[in-house]
C-alpha positions as CSV (number, residue, x, y, z in Angstrom):
1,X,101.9,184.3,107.2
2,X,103.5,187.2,105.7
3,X,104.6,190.3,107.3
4,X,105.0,193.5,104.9
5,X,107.6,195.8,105.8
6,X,107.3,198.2,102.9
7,X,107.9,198.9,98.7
8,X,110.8,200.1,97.2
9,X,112.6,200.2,93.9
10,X,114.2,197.2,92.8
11,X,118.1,197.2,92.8
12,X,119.9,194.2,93.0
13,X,123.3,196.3,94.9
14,X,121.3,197.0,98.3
15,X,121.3,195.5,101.5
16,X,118.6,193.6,103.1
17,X,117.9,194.3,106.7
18,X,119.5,191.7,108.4
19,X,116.7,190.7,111.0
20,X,113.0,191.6,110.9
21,X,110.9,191.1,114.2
22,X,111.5,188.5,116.1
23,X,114.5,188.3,114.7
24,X,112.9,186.4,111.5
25,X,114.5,186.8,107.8
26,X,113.7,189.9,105.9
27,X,113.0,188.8,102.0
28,X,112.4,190.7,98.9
29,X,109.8,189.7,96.2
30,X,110.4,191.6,93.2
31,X,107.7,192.6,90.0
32,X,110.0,194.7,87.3
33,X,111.2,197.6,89.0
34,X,109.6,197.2,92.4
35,X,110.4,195.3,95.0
36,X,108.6,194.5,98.5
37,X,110.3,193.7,102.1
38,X,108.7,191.0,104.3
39,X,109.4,188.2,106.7
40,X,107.8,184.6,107.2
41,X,106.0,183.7,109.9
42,X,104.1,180.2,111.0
43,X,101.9,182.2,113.3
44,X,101.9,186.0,114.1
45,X,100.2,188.1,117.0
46,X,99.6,187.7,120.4
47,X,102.1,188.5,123.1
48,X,102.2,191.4,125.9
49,X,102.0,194.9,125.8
50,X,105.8,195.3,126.4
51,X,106.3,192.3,123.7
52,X,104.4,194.3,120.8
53,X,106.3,197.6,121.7
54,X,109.4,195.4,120.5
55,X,107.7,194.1,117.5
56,X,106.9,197.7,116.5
57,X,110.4,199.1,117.2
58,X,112.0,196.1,115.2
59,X,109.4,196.9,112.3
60,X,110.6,200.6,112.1
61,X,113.8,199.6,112.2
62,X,113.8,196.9,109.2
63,X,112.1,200.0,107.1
64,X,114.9,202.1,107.9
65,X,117.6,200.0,107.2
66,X,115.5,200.2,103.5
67,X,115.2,203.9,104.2
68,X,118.9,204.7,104.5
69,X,119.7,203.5,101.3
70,X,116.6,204.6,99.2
71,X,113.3,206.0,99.3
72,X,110.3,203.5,100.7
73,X,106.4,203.7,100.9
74,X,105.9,201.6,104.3
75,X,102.8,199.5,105.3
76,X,101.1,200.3,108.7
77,X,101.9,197.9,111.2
78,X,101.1,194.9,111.0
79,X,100.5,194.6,107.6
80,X,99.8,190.8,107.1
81,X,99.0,188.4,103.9
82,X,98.6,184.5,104.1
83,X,100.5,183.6,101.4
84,X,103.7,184.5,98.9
85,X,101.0,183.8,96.0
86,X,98.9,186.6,97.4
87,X,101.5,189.1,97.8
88,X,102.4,188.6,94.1
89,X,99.0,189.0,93.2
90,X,99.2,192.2,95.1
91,X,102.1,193.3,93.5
92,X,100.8,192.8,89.5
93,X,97.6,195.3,90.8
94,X,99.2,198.0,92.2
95,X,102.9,197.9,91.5
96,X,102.6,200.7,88.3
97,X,101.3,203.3,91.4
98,X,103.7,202.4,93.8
99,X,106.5,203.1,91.4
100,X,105.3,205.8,90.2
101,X,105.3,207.2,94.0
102,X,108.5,206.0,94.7
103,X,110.2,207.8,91.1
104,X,108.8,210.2,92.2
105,X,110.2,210.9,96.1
106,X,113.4,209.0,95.3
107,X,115.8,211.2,96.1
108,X,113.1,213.2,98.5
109,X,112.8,212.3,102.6
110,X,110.2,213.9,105.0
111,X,110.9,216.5,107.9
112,X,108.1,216.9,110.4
113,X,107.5,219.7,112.8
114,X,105.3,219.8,115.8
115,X,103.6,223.1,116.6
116,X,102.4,224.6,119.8
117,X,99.0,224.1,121.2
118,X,97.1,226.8,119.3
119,X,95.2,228.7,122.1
120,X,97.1,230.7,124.6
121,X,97.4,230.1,128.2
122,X,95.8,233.5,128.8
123,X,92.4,231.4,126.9
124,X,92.0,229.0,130.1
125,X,92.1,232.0,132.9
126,X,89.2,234.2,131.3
127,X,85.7,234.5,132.4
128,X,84.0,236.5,129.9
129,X,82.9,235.1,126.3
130,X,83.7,238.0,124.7
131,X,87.3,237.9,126.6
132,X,87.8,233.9,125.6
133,X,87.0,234.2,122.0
134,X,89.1,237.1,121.8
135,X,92.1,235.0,123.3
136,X,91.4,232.3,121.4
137,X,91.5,234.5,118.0
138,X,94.7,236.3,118.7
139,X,96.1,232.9,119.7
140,X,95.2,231.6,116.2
141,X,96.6,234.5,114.4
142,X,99.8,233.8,116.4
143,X,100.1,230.1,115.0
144,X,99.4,231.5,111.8
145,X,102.5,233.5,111.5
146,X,103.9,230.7,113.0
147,X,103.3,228.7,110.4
148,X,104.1,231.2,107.6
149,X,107.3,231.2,109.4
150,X,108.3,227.5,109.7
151,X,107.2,227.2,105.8
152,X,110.3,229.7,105.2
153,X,112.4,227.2,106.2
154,X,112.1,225.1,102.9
155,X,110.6,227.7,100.2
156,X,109.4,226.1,97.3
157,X,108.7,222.9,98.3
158,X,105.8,220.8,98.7
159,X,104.1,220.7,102.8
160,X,101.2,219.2,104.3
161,X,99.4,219.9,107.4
162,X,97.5,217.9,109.7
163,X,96.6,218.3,113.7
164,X,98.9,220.9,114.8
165,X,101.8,218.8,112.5
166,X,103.7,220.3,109.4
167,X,105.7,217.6,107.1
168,X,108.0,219.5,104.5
169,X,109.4,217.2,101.6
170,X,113.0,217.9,100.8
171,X,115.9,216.4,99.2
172,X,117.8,213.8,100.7
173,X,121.3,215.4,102.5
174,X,119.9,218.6,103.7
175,X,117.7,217.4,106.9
176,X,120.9,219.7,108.6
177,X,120.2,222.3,107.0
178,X,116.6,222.6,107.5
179,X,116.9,221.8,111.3
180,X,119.1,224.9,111.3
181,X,116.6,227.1,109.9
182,X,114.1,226.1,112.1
183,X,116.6,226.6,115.1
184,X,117.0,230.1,113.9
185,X,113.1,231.0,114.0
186,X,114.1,231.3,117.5
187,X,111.0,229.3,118.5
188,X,112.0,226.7,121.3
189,X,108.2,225.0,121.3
190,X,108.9,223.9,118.1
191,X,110.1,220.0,117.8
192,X,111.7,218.7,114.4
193,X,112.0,215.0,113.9
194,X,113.1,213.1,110.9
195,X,114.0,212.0,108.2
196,X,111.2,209.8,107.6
197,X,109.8,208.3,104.6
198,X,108.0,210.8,102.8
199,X,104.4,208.9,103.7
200,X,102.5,212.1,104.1
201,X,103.3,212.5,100.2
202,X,102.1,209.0,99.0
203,X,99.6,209.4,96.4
204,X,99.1,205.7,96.3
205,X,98.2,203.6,99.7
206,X,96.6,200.6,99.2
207,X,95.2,198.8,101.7
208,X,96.7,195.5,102.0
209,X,94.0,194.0,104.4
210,X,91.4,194.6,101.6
211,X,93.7,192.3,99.4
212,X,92.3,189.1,101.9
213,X,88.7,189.9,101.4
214,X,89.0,190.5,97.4
């Protein structure tokens, strides 16, 4: 069994991660320009709740390792295929889109920032209709300029939005700077995490469980 960590340009100068989870080897599989991160496994699955917390943490962490030195398109966990010839076949059908992804964010990394709930407090101690939907509309407009706001922080480039969420794509080296700006909004509910590959941007996502019933 095969465990996919996640694609990245192919360069023969970086380092591999230098455990996956459970401590297994990380390998590289390569088609031209692209290359794919994965570890070997007799079996794989099963174990307790606190044991697949671990394998999730020591997943992240193999992509990062991949993350600090270039840009990545990650598979979900766990991302499984039986076999090496599989994942090859894998590879020659959809490696053109993946790199085309990846030229595309290389040198780009994502910054996430979590919003506020978007109805007031005031919403849950009214009585009247009238008097909740009011609440609840001038709470809206208030995570609206919200929103315009925390988009200020990286004018001019690309964002996307979902559930309360907004992911800004920006160039590698100035994560500093844009936590600053958002620091200056002023705004202490808002929470910035990253960087993280830029996953929200990924035009191409196959899959990869399809791949076993194809």
């Amino acid at each position: 069994m095969l465990l996919l960590y996640c694609m990245a340009e192919a360069d023969a100068q970086a380092e591999l991660p230098p455990r996956g989870v459970r401590g297994a080897a990380v390998e590289a599989v390569t088609r031209g320009d692209l290359a794919c991160y994965f570890s070997r496994y007799d079996q794989f699955g099963g174990g307790s709740a606190e044991e697949l917390k671990r394998d999730a943490l020591d997943f992240h962490w193999a992509i990062h390792h991949v993350f600090q030195q270039r840009a990545v398109i990650p598979f979900r966990f766990p991302a499984m295929l039986a076999e090496i010839s599989t994942l090859e076949a894998f590879l020659d059908r959809h490696a053109p889109a993946y790199l085309a992804d990846l030229q595309r964010l290389r040198d780009l990394v994502q910054m996430e920032v979590r919003l506020p709930p978007p109805v007031a407090e005031a919403v849950a101690a009214t009585t009247s209709g009238t008097a909740y939907m009011k609440a609840k509309f001038d709470a809206a407009q208030k995570v609206v300029e919200l929103e315009n706001r925390v988009k200020s922080a990286a004018p001019g480039r690309e964002w996307r939005q979902r559930a309360g969420r907004f992911f800004a794509l920006i160039p590698r080296g100035e994560e500093a700077q844009f936590r600053e700006k958002i620091a200056a909004l002023g705004e202490a509910s808002l929470r910035v995490s990253g960087p993280w590959p830029p996953s929200e941007f990924v035009n191409c996502y196959p899959d990869v469980s399809l791949e076993q019933k194809q």
